[in-house]
N, CA, C and O of each residue as an XYZ file, in Angstrom:
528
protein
N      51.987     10.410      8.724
C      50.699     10.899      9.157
C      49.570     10.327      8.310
O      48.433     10.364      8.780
N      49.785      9.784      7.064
C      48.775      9.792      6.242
C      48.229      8.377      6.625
O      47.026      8.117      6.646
N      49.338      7.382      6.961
C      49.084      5.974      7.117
C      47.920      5.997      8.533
O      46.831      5.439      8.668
N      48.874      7.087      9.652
C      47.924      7.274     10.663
C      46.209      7.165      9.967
O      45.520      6.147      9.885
N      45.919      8.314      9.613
C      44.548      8.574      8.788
C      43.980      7.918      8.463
O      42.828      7.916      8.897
N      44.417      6.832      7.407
C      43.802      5.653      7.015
C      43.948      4.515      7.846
O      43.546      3.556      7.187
N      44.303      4.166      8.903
C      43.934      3.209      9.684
C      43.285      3.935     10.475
O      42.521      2.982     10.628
N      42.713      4.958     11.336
C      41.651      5.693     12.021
C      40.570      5.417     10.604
O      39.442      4.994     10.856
N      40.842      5.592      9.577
C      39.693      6.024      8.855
C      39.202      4.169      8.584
O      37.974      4.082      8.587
N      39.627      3.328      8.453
C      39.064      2.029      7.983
C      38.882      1.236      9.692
O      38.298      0.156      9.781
N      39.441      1.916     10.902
C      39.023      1.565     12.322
C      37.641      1.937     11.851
O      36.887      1.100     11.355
N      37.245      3.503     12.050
C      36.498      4.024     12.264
C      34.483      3.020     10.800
O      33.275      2.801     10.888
N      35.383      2.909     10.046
C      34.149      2.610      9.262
C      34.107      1.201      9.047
O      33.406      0.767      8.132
N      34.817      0.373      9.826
C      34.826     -1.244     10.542
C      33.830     -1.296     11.379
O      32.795     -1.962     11.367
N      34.325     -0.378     12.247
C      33.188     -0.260     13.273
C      31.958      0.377     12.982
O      31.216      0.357     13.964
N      31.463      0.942     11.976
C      30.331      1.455     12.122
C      29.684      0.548     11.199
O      28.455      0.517     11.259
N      30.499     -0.501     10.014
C      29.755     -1.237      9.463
C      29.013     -2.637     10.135
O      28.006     -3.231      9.749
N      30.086     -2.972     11.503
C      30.215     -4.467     11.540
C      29.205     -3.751     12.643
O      28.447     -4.721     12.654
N      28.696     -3.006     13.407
C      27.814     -2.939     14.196
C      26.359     -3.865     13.903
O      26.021     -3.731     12.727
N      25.871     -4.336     14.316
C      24.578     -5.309     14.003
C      23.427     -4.832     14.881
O      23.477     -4.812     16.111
N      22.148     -4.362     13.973
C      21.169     -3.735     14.675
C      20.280     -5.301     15.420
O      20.208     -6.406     14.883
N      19.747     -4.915     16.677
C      19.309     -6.329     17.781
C      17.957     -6.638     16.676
O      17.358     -5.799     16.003
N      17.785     -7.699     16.727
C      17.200     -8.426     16.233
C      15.543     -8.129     16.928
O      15.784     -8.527     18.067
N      14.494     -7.825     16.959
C      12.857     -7.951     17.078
C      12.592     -9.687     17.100
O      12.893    -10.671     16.424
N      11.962     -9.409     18.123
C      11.120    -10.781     18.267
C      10.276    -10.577     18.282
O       9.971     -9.572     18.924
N       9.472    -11.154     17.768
C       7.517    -11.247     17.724
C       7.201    -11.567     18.727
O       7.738    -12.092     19.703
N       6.047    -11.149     18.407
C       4.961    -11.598     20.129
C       4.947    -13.054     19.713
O       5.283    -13.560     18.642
N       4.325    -13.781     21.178
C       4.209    -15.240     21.034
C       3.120    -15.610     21.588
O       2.741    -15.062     22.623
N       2.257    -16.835     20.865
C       0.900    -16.706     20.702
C       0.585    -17.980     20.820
O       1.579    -18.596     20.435
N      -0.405    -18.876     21.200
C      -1.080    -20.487     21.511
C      -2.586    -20.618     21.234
O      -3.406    -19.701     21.178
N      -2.697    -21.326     21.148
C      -4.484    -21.721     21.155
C      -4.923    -22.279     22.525
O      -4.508    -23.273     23.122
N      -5.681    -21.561     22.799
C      -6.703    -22.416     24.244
C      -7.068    -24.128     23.847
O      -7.650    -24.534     22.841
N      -6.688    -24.682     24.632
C      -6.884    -26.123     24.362
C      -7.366    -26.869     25.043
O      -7.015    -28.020     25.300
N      -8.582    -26.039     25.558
C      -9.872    -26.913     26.911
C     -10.745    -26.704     26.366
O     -10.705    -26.059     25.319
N     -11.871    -27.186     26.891
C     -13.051    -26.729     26.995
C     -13.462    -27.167     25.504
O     -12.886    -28.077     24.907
N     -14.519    -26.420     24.972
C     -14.885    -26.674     23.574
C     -14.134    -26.388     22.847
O     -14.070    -27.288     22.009
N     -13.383    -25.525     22.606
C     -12.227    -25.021     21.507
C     -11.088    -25.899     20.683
O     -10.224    -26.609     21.198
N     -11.313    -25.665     19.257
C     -10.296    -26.094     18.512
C      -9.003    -25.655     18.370
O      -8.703    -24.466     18.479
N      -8.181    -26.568     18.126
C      -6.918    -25.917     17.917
C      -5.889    -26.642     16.998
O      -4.693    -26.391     16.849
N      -6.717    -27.677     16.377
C      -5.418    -28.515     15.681
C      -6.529    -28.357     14.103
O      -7.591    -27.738     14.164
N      -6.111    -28.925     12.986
C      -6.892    -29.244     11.865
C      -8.094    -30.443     12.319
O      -8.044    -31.493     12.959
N      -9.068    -29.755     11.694
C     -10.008    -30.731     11.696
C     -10.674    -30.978     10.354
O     -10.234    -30.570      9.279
N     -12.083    -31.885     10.577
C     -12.362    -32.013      9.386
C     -14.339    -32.266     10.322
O     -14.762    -33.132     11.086
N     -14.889    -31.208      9.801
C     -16.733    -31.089     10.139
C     -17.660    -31.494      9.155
O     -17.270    -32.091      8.152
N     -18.946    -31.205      9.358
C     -19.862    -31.199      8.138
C     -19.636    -29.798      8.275
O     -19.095    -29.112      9.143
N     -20.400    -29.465      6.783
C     -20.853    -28.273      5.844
C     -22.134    -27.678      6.876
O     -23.181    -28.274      7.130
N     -21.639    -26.108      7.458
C     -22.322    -25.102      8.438
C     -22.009    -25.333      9.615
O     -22.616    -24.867     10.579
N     -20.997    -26.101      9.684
C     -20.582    -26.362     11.622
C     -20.354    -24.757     12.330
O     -19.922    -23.673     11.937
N     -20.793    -25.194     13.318
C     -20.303    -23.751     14.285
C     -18.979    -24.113     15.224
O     -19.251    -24.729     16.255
N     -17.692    -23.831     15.010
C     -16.734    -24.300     15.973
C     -16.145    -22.513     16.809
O     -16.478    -21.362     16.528
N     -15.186    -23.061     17.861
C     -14.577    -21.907     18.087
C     -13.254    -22.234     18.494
O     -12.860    -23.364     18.782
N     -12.486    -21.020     18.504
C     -10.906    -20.930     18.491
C     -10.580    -20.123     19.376
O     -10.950    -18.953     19.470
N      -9.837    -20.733     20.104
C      -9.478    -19.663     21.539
C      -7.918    -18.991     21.136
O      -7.044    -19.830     20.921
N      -7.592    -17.781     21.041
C      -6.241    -17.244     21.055
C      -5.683    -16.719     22.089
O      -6.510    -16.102     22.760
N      -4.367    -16.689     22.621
C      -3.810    -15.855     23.419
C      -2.671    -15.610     22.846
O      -2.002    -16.388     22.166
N      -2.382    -14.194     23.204
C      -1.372    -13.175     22.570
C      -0.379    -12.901     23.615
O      -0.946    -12.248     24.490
N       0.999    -13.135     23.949
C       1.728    -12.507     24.693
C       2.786    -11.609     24.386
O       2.717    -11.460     23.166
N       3.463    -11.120     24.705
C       3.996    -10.156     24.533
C       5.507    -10.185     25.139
O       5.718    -10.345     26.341
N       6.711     -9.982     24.000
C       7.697     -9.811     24.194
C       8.690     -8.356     24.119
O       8.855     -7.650     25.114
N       9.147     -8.129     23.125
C      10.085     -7.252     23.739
C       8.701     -5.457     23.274
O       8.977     -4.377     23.796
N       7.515     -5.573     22.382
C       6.568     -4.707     22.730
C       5.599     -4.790     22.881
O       5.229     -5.927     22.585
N       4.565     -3.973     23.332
C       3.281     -4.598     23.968
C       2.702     -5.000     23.253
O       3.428     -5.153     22.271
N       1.483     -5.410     22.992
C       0.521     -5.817     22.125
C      -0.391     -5.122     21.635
O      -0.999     -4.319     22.342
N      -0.683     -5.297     20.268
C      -1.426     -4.002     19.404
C      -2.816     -4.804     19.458
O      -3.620     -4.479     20.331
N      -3.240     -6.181     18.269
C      -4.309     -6.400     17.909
C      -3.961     -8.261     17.754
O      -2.951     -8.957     17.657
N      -5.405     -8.483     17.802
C      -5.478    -10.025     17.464
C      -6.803    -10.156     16.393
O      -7.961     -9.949     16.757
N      -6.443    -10.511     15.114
C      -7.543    -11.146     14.538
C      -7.636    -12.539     13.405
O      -6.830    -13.439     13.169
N      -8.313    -12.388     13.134
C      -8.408    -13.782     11.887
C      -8.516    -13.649     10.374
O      -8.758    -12.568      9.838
N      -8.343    -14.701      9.751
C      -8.494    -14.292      8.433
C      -9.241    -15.659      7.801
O     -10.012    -16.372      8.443
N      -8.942    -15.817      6.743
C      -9.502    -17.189      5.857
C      -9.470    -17.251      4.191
O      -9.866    -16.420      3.373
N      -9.042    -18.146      4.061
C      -8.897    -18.543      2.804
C      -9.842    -20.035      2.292
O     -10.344    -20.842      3.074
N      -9.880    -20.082      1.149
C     -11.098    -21.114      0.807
C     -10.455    -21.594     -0.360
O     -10.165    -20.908     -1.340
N     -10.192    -23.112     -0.171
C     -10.047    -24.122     -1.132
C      -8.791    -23.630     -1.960
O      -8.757    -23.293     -3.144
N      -8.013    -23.665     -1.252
C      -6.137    -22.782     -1.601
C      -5.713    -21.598     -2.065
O      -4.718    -21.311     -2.732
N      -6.465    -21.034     -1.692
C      -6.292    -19.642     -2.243
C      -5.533    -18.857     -1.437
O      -5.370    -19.354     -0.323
N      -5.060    -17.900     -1.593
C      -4.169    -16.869     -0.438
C      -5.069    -16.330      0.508
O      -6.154    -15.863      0.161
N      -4.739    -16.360      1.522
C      -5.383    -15.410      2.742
C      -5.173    -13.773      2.530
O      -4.176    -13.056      2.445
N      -6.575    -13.542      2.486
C      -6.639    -11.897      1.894
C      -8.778    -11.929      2.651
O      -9.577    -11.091      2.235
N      -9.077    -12.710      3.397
C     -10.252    -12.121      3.605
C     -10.606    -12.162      5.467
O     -11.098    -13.016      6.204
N     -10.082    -10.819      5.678
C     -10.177    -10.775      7.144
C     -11.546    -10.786      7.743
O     -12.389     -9.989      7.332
N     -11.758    -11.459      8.485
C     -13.087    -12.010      9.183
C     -13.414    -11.514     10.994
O     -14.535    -11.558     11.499
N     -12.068    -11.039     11.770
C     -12.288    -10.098     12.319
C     -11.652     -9.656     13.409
O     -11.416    -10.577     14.191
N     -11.243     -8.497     13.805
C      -9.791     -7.576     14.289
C     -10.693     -7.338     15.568
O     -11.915     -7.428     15.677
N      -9.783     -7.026     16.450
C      -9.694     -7.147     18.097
C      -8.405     -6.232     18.312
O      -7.268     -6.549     17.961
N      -8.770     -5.037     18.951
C      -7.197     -4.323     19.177
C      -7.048     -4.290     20.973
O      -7.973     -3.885     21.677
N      -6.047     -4.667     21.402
C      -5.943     -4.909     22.931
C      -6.292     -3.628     23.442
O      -6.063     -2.629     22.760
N      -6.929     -3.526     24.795
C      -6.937     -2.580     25.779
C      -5.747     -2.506     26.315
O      -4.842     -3.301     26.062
N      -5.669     -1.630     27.025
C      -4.918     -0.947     28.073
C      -4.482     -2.239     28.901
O      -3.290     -2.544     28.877
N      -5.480     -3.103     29.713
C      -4.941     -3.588     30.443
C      -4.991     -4.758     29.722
O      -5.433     -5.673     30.416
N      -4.593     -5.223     28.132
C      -4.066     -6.605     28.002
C      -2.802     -5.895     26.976
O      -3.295     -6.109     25.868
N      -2.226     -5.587     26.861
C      -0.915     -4.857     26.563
C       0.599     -6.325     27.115
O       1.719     -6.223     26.613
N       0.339     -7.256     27.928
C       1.004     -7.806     27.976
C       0.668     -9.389     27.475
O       1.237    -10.332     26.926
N      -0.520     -9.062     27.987
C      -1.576    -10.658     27.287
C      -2.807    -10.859     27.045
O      -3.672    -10.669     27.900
N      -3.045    -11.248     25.911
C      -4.436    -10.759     25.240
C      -5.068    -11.881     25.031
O      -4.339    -12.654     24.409
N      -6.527    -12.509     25.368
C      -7.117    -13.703     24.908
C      -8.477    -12.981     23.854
O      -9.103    -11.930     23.994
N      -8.572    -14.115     22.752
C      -9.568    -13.794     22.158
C     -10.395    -14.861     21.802
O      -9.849    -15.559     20.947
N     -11.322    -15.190     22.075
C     -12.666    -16.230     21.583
C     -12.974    -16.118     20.067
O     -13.761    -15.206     19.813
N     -12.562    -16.791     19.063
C     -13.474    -16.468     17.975
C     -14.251    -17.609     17.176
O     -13.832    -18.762     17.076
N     -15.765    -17.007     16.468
C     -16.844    -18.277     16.186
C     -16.455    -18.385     14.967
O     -16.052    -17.394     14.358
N     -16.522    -19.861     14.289
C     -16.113    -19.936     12.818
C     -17.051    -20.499     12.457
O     -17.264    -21.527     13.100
N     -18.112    -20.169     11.271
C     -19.373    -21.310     10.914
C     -18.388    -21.483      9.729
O     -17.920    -20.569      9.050
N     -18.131    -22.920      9.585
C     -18.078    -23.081      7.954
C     -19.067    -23.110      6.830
O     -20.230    -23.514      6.813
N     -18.477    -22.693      6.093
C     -19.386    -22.791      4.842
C     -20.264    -23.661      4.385
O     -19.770    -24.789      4.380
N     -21.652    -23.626      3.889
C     -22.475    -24.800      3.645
C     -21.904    -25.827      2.684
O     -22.268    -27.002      2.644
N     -20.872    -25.214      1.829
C     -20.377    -26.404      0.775
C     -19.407    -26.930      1.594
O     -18.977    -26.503      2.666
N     -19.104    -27.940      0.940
C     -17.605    -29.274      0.541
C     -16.330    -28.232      0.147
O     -16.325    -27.475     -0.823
N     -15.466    -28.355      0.949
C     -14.049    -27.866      0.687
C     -13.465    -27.996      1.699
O     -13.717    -28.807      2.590
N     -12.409    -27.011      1.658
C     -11.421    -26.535      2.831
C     -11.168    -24.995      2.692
O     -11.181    -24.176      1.773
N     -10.904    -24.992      4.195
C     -10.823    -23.944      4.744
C      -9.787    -23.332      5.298
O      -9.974    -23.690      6.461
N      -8.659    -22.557      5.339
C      -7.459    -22.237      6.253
C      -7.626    -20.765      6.447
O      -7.561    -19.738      5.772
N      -7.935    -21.223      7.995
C      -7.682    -20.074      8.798
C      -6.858    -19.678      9.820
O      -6.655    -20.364     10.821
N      -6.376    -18.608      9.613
C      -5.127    -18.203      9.827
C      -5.286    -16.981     11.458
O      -6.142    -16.113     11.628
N      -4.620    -17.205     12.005
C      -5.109    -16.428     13.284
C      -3.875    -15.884     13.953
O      -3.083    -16.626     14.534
N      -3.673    -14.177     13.839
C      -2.628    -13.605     13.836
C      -2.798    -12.411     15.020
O      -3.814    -11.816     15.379
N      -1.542    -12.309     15.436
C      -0.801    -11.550     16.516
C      -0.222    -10.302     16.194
O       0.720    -10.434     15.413
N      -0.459     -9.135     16.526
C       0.490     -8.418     16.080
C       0.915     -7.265     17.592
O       0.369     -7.130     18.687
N       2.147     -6.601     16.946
C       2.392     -5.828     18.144
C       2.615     -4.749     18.031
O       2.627     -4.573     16.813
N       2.882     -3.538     18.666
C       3.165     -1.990     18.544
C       4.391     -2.018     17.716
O       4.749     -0.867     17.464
N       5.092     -2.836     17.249
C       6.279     -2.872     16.355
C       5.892     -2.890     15.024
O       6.502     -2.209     14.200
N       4.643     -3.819     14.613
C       4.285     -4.272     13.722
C       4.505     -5.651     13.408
O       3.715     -6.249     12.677
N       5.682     -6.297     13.982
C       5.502     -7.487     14.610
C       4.622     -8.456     14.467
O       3.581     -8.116     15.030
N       4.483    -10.132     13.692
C       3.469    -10.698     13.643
C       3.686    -12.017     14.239
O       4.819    -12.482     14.369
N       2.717    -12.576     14.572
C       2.928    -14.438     14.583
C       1.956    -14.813     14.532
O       1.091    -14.313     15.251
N       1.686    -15.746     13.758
C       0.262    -16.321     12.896
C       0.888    -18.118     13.466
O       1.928    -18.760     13.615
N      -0.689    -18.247     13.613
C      -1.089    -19.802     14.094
C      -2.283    -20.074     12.837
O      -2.984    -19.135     12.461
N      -2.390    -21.130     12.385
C      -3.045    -21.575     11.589
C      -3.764    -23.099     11.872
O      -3.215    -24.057     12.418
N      -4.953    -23.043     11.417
C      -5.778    -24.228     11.236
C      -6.675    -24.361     10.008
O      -7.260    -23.432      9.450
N      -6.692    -25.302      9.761
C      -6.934    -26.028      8.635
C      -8.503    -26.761      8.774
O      -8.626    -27.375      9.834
N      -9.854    -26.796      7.766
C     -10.864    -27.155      8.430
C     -11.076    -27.557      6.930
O     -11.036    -26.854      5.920
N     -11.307    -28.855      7.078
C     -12.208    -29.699      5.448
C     -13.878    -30.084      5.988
O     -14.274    -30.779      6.923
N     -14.514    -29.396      5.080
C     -15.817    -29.514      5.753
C     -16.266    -30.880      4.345
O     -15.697    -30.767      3.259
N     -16.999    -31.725      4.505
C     -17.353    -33.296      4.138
C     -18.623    -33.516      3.842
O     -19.002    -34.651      3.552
């Protein structure tokens, strides 16, 4: 009986270890690539006005928010520049327009342009801007 026991008991906690929780996928996200809008690295003068087209889609949960961020001359991205939380009716796909003036000086710029979803869920697209 006892041998019984311990093979129920190492069945039983085989199976509850080797179970594998499903994997989350992030939302999935592109740049508008008509019209006036950037979408690859560039390089401007010092005070350009450009813009960045985003779209947000949505996989296994709907869509929470879309915004941007920026970093200056390699530094970490920590200065959010500005949040967009989807309505009701873009919950499956969200576009967002956003204006970037660069800075009057000489450097670079990486800005970072992120997705997120009711999961918490992220996917970040990035561009890169050396102003000359």
């Amino acid at each position: 009986m006892s041998r019984f026991v311990a093979a129920f008991l190492v069945f039983i906690l085989t199976t509850f270890f080797s179970c594998t929780q499903e994997e989350k996928v992030p939302p999935r996200s592109e740049f508008k690539t008509t019209g006036n809008f950037i979408y690859t690295d560039t390089i401007v003068a010092p005070g350009t006005v450009l813009r960045v087209g985003l779209i947000g889609m949505r996989t296994d949960y709907d869509l929470r928010a879309l915004y941007s961020e920026v970093a200056y001359d390699g530094a970490n991205v920590s200065n959010l520049v500005e949040r967009s939380y989807a309505a009701e009716s873009e919950l499956e796909r969200c576009e967002r327009d956003f204006t970037i003036t660069t800075r009057s000086t000489v450097g670079t710029e990486r800005w970072v342009f992120v997705v997120n979803d009711r999961e918490g869920l992220v996917i970040k697209r990035e561009i890169r801007i050396t102003t000359l």
